[in-house]
Every structure is written in structure tokens, then in C-alpha cells.
C-alpha positions as CSV (number, residue, x, y, z in Angstrom):
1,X,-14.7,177.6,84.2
2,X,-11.4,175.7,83.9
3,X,-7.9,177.1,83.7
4,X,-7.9,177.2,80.0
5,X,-10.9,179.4,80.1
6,X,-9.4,182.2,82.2
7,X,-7.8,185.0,79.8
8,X,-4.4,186.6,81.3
9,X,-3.4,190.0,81.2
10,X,-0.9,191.5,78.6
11,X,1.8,191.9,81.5
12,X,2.7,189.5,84.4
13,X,4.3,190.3,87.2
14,X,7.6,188.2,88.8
15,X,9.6,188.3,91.5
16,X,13.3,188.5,90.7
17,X,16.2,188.6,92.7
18,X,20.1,190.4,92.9
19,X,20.9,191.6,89.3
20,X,23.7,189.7,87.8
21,X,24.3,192.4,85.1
22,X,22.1,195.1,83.5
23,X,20.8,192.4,80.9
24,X,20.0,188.8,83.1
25,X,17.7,189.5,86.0
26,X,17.3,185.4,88.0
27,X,13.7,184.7,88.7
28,X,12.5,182.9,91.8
29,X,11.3,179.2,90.6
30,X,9.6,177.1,93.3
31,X,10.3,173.5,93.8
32,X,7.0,171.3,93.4
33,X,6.4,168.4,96.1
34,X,6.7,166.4,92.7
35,X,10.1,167.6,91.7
36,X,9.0,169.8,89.5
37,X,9.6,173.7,89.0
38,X,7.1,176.5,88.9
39,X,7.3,180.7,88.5
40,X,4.8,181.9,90.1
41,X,3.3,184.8,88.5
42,X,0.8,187.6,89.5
43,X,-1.8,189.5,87.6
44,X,-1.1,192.6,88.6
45,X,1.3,194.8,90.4
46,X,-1.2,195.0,93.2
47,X,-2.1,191.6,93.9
48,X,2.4,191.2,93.6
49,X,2.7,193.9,96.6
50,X,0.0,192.2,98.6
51,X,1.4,188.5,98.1
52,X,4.9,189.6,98.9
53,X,5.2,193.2,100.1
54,X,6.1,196.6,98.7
55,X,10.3,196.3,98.9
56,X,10.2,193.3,97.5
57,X,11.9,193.5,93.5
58,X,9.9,192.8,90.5
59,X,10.1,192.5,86.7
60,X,6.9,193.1,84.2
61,X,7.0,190.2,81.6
62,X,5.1,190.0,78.5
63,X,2.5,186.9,78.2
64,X,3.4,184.2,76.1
């Protein structure tokens, strides 16, 4: 099984960080060692609470 074999769930879940107003919510991107940027995303609210702990913020985004 490869990466584009593996189906996602209807909902991801992100971290996100301070509120700059009710509508914009920044996410956290990670710099790569090649310069480039990633969002790392989790399946599910559980597997978000066990990577980063339970007072951590979140956002629920829709798949692509």
C-alpha cells in the first residue's frame, strides 16, 4: 500500500494557535530540512490529544 492508496477521513484535525479575530485562526506549518513547509494533520481527535496533549487548541477542517 502506498500513500495514494490510503483513504482519509471527512474531517482533519490541526493545531492552531492565538486567534487573530473570530474569522482567521493561524495554523502551525513546520519547516522541512529541505525548506519546504508542511501542516501536519491528524485523523482523529484522538490520535491529536495523544500527539500533542489535551489543552492544546485545535480546528476540525474539511478534506480537500
Amino acid at each position: 500500500m502506498n500513500d495514494a492508496d490510503v483513504e482519509l477521513p471527512e474531517l482533519l484535525f490541526v493545531r492552531r494557535g492565538a486567534s487573530m479575530s473570530r474569522e482567521q485562526y493561524p495554523m502551525e506549518l513546520r519547516g522541512l530540512s529541505d525548506g519546504r513547509r508542511a501542516l501536519p494533520v491528524y485523523t482523529s481527535l484522538g490520535a491529536f490529544v495523544r500527539c500533542c496533549g489535551d489543552r492544546q487548541p485545535w480546528l476540525a477542517v474539511p478534506r480537500a
